[in-house]
C-alpha positions in Angstrom: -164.3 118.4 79.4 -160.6 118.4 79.0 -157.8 117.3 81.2 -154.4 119.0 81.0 -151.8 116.4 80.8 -147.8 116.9 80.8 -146.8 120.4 83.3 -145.6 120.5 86.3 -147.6 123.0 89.4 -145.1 124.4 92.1 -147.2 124.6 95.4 -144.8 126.8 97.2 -144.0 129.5 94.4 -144.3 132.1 96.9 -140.9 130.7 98.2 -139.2 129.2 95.2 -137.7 131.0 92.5 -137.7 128.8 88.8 -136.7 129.5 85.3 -139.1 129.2 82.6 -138.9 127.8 79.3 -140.8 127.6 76.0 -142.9 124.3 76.4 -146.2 122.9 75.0 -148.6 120.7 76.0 -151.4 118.7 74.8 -154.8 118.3 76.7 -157.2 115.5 75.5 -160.7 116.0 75.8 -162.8 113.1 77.0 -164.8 113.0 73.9 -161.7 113.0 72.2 -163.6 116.0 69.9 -161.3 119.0 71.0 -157.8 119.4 72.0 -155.6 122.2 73.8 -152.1 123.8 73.3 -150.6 125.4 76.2 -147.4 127.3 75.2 -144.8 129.5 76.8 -141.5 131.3 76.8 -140.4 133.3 79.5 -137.4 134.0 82.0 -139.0 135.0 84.7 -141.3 134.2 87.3 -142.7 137.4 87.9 -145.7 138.7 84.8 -144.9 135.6 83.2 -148.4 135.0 80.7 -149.0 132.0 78.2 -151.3 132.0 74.7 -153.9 129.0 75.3 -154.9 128.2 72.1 -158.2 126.4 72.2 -159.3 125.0 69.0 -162.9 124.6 69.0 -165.5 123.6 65.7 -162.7 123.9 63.7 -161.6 128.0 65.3 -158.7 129.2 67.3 -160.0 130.8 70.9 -156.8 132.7 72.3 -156.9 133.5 75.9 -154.0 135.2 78.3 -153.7 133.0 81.7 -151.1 133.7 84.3 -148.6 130.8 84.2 -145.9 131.9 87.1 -147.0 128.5 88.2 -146.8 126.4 85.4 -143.1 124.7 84.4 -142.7 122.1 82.2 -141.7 118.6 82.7 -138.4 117.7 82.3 -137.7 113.4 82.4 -134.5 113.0 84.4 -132.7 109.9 84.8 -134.3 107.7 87.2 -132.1 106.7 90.3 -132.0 103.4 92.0 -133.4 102.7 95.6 -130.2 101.5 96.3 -128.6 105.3 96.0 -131.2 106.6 98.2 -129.3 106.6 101.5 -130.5 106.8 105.2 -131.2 109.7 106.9 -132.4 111.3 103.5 -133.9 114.3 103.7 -137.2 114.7 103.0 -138.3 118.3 103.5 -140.6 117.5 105.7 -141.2 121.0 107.3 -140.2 123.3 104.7 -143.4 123.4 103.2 -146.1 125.0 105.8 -149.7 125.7 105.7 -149.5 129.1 105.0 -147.3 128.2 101.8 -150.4 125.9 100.6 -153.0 128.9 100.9 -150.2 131.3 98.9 -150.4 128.5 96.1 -154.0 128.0 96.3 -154.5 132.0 96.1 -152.5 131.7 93.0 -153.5 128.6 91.5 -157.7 130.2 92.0 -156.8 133.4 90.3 -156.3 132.5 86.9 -158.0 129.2 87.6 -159.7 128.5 84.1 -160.3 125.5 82.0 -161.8 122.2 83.2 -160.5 119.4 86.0 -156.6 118.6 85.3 -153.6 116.5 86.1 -150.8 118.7 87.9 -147.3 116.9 89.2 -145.3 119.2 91.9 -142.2 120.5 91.1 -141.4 119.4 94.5 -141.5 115.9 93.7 -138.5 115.8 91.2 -137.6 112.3 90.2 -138.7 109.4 92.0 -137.0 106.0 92.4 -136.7 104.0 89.1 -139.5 101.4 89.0 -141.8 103.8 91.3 -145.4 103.5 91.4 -147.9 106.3 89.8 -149.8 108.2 93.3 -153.1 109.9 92.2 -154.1 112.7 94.5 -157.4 113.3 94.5 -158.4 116.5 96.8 -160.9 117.1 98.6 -163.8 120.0 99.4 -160.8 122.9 98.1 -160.1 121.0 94.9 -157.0 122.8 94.6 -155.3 119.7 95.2 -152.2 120.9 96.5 -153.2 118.9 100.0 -150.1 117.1 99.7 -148.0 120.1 99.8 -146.0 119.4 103.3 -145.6 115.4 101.9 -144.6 116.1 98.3 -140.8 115.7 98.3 -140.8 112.9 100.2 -143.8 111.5 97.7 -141.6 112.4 95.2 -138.6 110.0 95.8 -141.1 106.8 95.8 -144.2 107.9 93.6 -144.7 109.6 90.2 -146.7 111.8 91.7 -149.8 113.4 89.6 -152.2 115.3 91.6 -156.0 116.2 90.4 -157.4 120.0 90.2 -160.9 121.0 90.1 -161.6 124.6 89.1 -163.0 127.0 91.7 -165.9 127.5 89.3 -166.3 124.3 87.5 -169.3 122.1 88.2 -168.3 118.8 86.5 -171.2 116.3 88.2 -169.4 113.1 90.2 -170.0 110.4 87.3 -167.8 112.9 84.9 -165.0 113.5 87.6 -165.1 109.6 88.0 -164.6 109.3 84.2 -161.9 111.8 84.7 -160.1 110.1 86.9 -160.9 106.2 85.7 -159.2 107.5 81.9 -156.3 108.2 83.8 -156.1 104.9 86.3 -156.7 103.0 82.9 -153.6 104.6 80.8 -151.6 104.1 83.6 -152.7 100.3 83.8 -152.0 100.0 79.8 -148.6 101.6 80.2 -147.3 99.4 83.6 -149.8 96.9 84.2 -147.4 94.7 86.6 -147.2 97.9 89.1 -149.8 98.9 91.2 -151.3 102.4 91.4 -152.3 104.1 94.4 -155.2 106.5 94.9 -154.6 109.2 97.7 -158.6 110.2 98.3 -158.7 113.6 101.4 -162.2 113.4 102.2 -164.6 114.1 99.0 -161.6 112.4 97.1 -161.9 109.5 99.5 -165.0 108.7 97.7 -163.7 108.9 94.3 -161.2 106.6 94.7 -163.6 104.0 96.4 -165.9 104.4 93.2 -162.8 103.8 90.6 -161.8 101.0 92.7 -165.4 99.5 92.5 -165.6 100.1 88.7 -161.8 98.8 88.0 -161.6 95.3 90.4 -158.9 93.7 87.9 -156.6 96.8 88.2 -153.9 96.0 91.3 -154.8 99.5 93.3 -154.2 100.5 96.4 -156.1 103.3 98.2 -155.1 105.7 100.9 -158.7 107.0 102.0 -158.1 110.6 104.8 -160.8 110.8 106.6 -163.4 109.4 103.6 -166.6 111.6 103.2 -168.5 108.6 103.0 -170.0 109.1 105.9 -171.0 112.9 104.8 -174.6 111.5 105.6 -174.0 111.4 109.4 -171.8 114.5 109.5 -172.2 116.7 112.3 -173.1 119.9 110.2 -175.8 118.2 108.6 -178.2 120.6 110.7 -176.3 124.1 109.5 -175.9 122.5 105.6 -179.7 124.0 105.1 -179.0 127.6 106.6 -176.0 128.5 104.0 -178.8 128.5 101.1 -180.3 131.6 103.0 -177.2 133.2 104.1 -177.0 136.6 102.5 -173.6 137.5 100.2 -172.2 139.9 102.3 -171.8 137.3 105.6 -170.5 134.5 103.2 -166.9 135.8 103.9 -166.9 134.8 107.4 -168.3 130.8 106.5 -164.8 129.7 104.9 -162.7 131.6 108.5 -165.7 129.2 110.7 -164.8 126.1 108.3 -161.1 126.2 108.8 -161.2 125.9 112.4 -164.2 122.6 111.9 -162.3 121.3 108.8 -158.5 121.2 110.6 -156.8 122.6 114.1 -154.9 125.7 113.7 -152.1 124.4 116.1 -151.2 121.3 114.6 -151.1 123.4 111.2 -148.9 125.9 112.5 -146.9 123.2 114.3 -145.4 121.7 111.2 -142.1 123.4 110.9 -141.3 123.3 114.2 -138.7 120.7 115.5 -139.0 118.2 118.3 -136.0 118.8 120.4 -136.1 122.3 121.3 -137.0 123.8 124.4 -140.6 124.6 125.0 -140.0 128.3 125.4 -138.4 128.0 121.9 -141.0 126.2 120.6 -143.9 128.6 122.1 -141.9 131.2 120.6 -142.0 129.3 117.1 -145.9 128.1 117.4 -147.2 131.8 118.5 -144.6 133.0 115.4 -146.1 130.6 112.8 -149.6 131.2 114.6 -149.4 135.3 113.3 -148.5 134.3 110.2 -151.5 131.3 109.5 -154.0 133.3 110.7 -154.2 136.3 108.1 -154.5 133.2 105.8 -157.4 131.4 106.8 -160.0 134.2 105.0 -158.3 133.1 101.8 -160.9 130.1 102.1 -163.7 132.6 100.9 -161.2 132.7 97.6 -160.5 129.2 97.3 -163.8 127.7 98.3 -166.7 131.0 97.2 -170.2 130.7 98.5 -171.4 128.9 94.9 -168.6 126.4 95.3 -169.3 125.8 98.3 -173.0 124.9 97.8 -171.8 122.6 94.7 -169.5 120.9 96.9 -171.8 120.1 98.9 -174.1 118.3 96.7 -171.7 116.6 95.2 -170.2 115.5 98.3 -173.5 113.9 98.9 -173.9 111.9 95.9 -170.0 111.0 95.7 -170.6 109.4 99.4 -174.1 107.6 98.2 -172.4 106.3 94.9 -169.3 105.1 97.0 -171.6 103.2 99.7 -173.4 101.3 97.3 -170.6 99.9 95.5 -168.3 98.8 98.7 -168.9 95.2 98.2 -167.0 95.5 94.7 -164.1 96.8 95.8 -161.2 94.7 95.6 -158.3 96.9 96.7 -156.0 97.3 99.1 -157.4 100.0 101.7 -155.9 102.0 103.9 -158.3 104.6 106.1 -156.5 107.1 107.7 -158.6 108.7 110.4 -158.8 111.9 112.6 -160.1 111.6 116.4 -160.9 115.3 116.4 -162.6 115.6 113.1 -165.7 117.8 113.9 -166.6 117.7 110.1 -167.1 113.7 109.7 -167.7 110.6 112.5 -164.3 109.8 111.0 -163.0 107.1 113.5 -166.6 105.5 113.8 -166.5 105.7 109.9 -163.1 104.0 109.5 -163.9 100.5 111.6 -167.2 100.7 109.3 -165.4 100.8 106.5 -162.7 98.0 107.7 -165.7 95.8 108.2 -167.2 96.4 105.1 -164.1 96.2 102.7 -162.7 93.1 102.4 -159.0 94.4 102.6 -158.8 97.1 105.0 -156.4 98.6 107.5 -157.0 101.6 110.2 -154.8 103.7 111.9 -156.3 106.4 114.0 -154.7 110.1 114.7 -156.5 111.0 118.1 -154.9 114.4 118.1 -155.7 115.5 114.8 -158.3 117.2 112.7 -160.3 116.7 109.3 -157.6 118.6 107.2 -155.2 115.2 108.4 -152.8 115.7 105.7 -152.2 119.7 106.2 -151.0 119.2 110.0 -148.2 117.9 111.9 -147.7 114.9 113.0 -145.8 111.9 110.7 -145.7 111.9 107.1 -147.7 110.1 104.5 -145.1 108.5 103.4 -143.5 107.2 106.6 -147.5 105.8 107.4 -147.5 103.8 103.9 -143.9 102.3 104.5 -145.1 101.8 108.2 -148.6 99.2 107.2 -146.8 97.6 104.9 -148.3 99.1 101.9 -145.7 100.1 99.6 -144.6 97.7 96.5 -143.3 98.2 93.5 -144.9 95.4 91.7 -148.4 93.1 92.7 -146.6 90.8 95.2 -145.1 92.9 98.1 -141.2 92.2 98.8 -140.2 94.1 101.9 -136.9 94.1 100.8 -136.9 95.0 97.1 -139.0 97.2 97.8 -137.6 98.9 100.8 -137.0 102.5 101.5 -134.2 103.6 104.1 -135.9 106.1 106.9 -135.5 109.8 106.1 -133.5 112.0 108.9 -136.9 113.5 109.9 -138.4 109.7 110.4 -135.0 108.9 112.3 -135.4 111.6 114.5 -138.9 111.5 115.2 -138.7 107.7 116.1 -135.6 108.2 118.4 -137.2 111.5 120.3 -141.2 110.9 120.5 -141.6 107.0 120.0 -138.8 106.2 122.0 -136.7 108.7 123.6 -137.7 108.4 127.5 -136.3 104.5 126.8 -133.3 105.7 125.5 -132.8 108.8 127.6 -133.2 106.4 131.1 -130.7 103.6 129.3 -127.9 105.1 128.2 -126.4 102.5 126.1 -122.7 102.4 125.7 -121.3 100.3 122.7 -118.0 98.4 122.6 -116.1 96.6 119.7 -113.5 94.1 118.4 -110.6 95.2 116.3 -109.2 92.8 113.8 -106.1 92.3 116.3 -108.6 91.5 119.2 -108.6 94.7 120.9 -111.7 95.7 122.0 -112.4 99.8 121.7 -115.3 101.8 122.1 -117.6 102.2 119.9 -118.1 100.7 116.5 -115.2 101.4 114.6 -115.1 97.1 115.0 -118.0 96.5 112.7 -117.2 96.2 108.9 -118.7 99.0 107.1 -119.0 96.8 103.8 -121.8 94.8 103.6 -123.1 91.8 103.6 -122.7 91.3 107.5 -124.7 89.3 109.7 -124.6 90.3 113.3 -125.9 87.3 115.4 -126.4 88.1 119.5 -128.3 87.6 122.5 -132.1 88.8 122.7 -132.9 90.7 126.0 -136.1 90.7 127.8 -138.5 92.2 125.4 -135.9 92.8 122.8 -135.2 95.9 124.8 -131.5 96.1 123.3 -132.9 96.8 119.9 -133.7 100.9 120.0 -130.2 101.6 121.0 -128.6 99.2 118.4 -130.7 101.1 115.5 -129.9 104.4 116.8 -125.8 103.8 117.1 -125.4 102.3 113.9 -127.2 105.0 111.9 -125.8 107.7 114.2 -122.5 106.7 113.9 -121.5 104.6 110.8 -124.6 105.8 108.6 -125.5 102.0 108.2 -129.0 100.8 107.9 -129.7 97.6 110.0 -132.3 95.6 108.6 -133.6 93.2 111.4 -135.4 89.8 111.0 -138.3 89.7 113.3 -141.0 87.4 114.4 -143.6 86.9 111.4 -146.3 87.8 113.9 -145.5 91.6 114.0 -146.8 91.6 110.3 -150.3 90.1 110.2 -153.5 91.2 110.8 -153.9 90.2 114.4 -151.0 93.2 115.9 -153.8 95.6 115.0 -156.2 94.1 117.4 -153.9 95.7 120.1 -154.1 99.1 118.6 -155.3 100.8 115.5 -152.6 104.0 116.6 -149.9 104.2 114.3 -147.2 102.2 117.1 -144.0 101.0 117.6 -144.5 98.1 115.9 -145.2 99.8 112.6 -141.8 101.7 113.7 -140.6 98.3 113.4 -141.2 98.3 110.0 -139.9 101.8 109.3 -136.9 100.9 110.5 -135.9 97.9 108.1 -137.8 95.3 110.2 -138.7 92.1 108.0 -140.1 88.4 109.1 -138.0 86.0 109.5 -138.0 83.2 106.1 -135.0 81.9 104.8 -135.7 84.2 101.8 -135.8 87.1 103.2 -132.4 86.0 105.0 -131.1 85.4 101.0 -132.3 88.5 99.6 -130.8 90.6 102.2 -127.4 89.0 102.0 -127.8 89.3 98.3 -128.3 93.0 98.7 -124.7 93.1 101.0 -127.1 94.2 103.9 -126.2 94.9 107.6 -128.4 92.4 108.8 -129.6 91.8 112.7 -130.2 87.8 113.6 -131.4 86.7 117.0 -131.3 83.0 116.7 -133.4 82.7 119.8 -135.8 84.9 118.8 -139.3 85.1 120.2 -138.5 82.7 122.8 -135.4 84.3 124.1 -136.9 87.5 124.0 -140.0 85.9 126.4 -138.0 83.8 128.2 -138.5 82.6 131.7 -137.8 83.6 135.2 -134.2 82.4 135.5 -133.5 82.4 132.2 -131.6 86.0 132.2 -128.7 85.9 129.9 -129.5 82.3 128.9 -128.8 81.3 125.2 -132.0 79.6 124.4 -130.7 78.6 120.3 -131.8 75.7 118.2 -130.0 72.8 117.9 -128.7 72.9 114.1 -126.8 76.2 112.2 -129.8 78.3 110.4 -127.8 80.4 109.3 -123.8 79.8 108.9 -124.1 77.8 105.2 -126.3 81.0 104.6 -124.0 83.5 105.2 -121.0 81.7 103.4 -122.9 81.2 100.2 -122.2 85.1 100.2 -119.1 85.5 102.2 -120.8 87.1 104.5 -119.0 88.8 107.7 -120.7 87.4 110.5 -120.4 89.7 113.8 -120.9 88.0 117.3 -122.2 90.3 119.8 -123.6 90.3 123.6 -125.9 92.6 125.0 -126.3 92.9 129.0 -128.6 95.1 131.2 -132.5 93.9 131.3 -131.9 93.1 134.7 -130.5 96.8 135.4 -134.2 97.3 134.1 -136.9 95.6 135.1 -137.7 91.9 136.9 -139.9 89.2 135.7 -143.2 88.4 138.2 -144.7 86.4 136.1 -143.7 84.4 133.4 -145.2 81.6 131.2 -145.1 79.3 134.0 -147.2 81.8 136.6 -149.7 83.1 134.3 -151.0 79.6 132.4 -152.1 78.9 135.9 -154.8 81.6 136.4 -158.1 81.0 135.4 -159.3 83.3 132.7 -156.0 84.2 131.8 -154.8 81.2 130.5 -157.7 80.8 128.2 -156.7 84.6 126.7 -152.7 82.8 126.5 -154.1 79.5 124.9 -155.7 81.4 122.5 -153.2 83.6 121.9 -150.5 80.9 121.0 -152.7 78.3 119.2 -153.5 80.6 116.1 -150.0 82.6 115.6 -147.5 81.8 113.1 -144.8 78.7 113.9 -142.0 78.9 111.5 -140.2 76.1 113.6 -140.8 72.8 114.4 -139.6 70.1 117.3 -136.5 69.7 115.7 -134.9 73.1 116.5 -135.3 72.1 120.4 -136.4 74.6 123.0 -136.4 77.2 120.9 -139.3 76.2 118.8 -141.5 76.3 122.1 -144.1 79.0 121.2 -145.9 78.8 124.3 -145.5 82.6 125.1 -147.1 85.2 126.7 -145.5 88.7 127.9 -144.1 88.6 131.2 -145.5 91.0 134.4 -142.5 93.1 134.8 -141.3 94.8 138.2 -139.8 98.0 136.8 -136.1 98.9 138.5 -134.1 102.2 138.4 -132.8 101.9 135.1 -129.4 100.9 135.0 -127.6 100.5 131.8 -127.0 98.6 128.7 -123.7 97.7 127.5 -122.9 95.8 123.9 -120.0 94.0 122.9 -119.5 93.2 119.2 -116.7 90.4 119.0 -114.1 89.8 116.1 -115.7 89.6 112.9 -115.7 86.4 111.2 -115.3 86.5 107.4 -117.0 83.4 105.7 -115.2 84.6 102.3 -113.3 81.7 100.6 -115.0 79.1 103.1 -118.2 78.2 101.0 -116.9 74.6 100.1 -115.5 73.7 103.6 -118.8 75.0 105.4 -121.2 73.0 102.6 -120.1 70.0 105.3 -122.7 69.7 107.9 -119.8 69.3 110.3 -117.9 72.3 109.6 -120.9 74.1 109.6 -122.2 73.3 113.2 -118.7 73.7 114.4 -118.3 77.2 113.4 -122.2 77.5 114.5 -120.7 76.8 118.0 -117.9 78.9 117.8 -120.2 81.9 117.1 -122.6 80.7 120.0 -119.5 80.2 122.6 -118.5 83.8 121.6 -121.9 85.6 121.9 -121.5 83.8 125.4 -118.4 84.9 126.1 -119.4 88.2 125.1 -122.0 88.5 127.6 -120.0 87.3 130.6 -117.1 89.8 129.8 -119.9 92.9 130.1 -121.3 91.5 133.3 -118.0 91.2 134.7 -116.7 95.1 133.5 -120.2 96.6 134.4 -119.3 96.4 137.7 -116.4 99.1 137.0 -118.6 101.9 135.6 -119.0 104.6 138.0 -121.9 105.5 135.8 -123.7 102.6 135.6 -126.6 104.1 138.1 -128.9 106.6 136.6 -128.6 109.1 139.1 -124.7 109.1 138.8 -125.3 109.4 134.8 -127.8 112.6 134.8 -125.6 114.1 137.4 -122.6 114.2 135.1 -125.3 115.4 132.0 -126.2 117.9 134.1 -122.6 119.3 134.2 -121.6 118.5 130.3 -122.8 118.7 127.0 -124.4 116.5 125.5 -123.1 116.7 122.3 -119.2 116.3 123.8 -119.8 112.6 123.8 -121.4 109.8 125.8 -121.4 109.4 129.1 -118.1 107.8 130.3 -118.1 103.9 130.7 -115.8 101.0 132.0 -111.8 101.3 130.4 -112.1 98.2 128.2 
């Protein structure tokens, strides 16, 4: 058994039109006893053939095989992360379902020869220093399920996925050899990067055995809805009656599996855009709903009633192999599970798995179905950027390793994870010219990096969606914010297993707070966000509204000299336009039961501070009980920038330093009392008075009107 190593598979071929040239390409058997040539020369796409020369006991086999798919690889320079800008695109959307079954018709029509390596056109050139992704497919084998993900795959993975012939019937422990050959070049070739193993279902269990055979190879697995738990799957009582099926009604099994195996709506959904009207997007889903349909038969091509049997079988032994060798695996796991899988008990099978792997996250999709990664919803690459679990080397640097949100990710974060909070806010920004006028907008704000904008936290940090949104709307600028170390361990996910705002968090450039991650991002000439009160200005106390709740010595002023930083003093007013604390701290450590939960809470989460900071390194905190208001508005003020070039010898004195610390702090203050003082001039300050005028203009004319600064 052979795998074909070195050409490139275009999944969407039905819509992409590509020049071929003459190529070869070598296949290595795994006995190492017989070797393929795969050549071509052709300018067109259309009755384009190749010669595959087999050479076998020492004779040449020639056989004709369609290769209107097949292009060869071309090595382009490698670009750095660094040129990858926010709001990329990331085609998320151009590639639908219906273009996956056109390339799996094709790809199953001349589909000879043994299981292979394929990497998507699509792809093109990832990052330089990117990681090798493995896709291995599931019950189709065609595996072209990564087809709506691949371009965005392709900018942070060399992508390689794995085919398995309609008609082959390699047994599990060969596949695994298959695959494990491959796992182990790449290891030889870049040992100090990881490689990650994308396992849909039946490939879910492949990757679990490699990791269990290969425990000293730094892998991470991305497991879709494992068939591990193919034992308690609820078509275990129809498995028997396909055996006695006659031929002729065999046609109809593959159109019944497509509706168990994935929902037809969220497939058809894919392409369709978030803020449209719903008549539009009824139009679009019933559209794209026409053209799926016809498609779903092509199932009795891809998957025919033999195959379907052997997949079977070997689904069962893959998922018996993979459970007895959890306890080896040493991996990084991620299980990525469906809440309306009607093939597998996928959710009940993912916190089974996180209890039985010793490195394990969850995140559950409640609306989706077993084919995960053929239907809408948010993009593979956006959930392994979101847990944390993308690195370029064995240690994980969230921000060498960091990769600026896409326009669809920026998009779908403003209008389905947070648009209501925006849409009842509307934040209006303001900004401080080098000659001390202040303007509207952010034309104040130095577009060159490295600045570091220090300001007030609101109640909840509810400031902090608008401020992400303006400066990426506006100036393009990516602003990386340093949060409380707490959003990144473990214990978040007792909360929720959901895919949530706080892996948004990370999305969106969030990174703990450490004193290196403060020096890396400065190094890197980063926009960087700094809330010097942090957690405990952000839960702060009844009375404490607008309260500047800092420690006592600079953090971060010698900091920002050592790269002559531009640091940016900024107030942000409105949480009490918003909603009113009940119950702080204070109230809620004095019911029973509750303070237990609160005590518990606080005495095992992280303290990065000790007494000497003051106040702020209280981290007895709890989140407030909030009376909700009419939503008001929030208003920003971004003061005169102050550059820190030229200054690192007069701020290496303590002295210097805390002065300038206090200038910064007396500014921020200053900042905030200006914008509750002018708030009381804007005759749109009331949420009522601001839909009203919406209601007469458009949108995209400009903001609603504000104060005259």
């Amino acid at each position: 058994m052979s795998s074909v190593l070195g050409f490139r598979v275009s999944p969407v071929s039905a819509i992409s039109s590509v020049r071929w040239h003459r190529f070869r390409v070598q296949a290595q058997s795994l006995d190492g006893r017989s070797s393929t040539v795969l050549s071509s020369e052709s300018d067109s796409v259309n009755g384009a053939s190749l010669v595959v020369e087999t050479q076998k006991n020492g004779s040449m086999i020639e056989e004709e095989r369609d290769v209107r798919l097949l292009r060869p690889i071309v090595e382009d320079k490698k670009s750095n992360k660094e040129d990858l800008a926010p709001l990329w695109d990331d085609g998320y959307g151009t590639v639908t379902v219906e273009d996956y079954f056109d390339a799996a018709k094709e790809l199953c029509r001349s589909d000879g020869g043994p299981p292979r390596w394929f990497c998507p056109v699509e792809c093109g050139s990832p990052l330089k220093d990117s990681p090798t992704l493995l896709f291995l497919p599931g019950i189709d084998g065609t595996g072209l399920g990564l087809s709506l993900h691949h371009k965005a795959l392709g900018k942070a993975f060399e992508v390689r996925c794995l085919h398995i012939p309609v008609n082959d019937r390699t047994p599990f422990e060969g596949l695994v050899k298959l695959v494990e050959e491959a796992v182990k070049r790449e290891y030889a070739v870049s040992p100090n990067k990881p490689i990650y193993l994308v396992g849909d279902s039946f490939g879910g269990c492949l990757a679990l055995a490699i990791a269990a055979r290969n425990p000293t190879i730094d892998l991470v697995l991305i497991l879709a809805n494992p068939a591990t738990s193919f034992g308690r799957s609820q078509l275990q009582p129809l498995f028997p009656l396909l055996d006695a099926l006659p031929d002729e009604l065999h046609v109809a099994v593959p159109f019944l599996l497509s509706f168990i195996m994935g929902d037809p709506l969220k497939m058809a959904s894919v392409n369709i855009g978030n803020g449209i009207p719903p008549t539009k997007k009824i139009e679009q889903l019933s559209g794209n709903l026409t053209a799926l349909l016809p498609c779903l038969p092509e199932l009795a091509n891809v998957i025919p009633r033999d195959t379907l049997l052997w997949k079977l079988k070997l689904i069962k032994s893959a998922a018996a192999y993979a459970n007895s060798r959890l306890h080896a695996v040493k991996a990084e796991v991620l299980v990525l599970a469906s809440g309306k899988d009607y093939m597998l008990p996928s959710v009940n099978e993912a916190q089974r798995l996180a209890g039985s792997l010793q490195n394990c996250k969850v995140r559950n999709f409640k609306d989706n179905g077993h084919t995960l990664l053929l239907e809408d919803g948010i993009g593979l690459l956006t959930i392994i950027k979101g847990t944390c679990m993308y690195r370029n080397s064995r240690g994980h640097d969230l921000v060498r390793d960091f990769i600026p949100p896409s326009l669809t990710e920026f998009r779908y974060a403003m209008d389905q994870v947070v648009g209501l909070f925006r849409s009842l806010t509307g934040s209006v920004m303001f900004s401080t010219l080098e000659d001390g006028k202040i303007v509207k907008g952010l034309s104040g704000v130095p577009d060159e990096g490295p600045v570091l904008l220090v300001g007030y936290h609101n109640l909840l940090g509810l400031e902090l969606v608008p401020l992400t949104h303006e400066f990426l709307s506006q100036k393009g600028i990516m602003l990386r914010g340093i949060a409380h170390p707490e959003l990144f361990t473990r214990k978040t996910e007792i909360f929720s297993s959901e895919f949530s705002l706080v892996d948004w968090v990370k999305v969106l450039g969030g990174v703990p707070v450490s004193a290196s991650n403060l020096f890396n991002l400065l190094s890197t000439k980063s926009h960087v966000l700094l809330y010097p009160g942090g957690a405990r200005e952000a839960l702060h106390y009844k009375g404490e509204e607008y309260k500047l709740i800092w420690p006592e010595h600079p953090e971060f002023v010698r900091m920002a000299a050592r790269f002559g930083a531009t640091i940016v003093p900024f107030g942000a007013v409105g949480e009490d336009d918003i909603a009113e604390i009940v119950l702080d701290y204070n109230d809620l450590i004095k019911i029973p039961l509750v303070n237990d939960y609160i005590r518990s809470m606080n005495s095992d989460s992280v303290k990065f501070r000790d007494e000497a900071s003051g106040e702020v390194a209280s981290q007895n905190l709890t989140i407030p009980v909030l009376l909700p208001k009419i939503p008001g508005r929030l208003y920003y003020l971004f003061g005169k920038p102050i550059r820190t070039k030229g200054m690192e010898k007069m701020l290496k004195d303590k002295e210097n330093a805390k002065q300038l610390y206090l200038q910064i702090k007396s500014e921020v203050e200053g900042n905030i009392d200006y914008l509750i003082k002018k708030r009381e001039e804007d005759p749109y300050r009331n949420l009522i008075d601001r839909k009203i005028y919406q209601a007469f203009y458009p949108p995209e004319i400009d903001h609603t009107p504000a104060f005259k600064p």
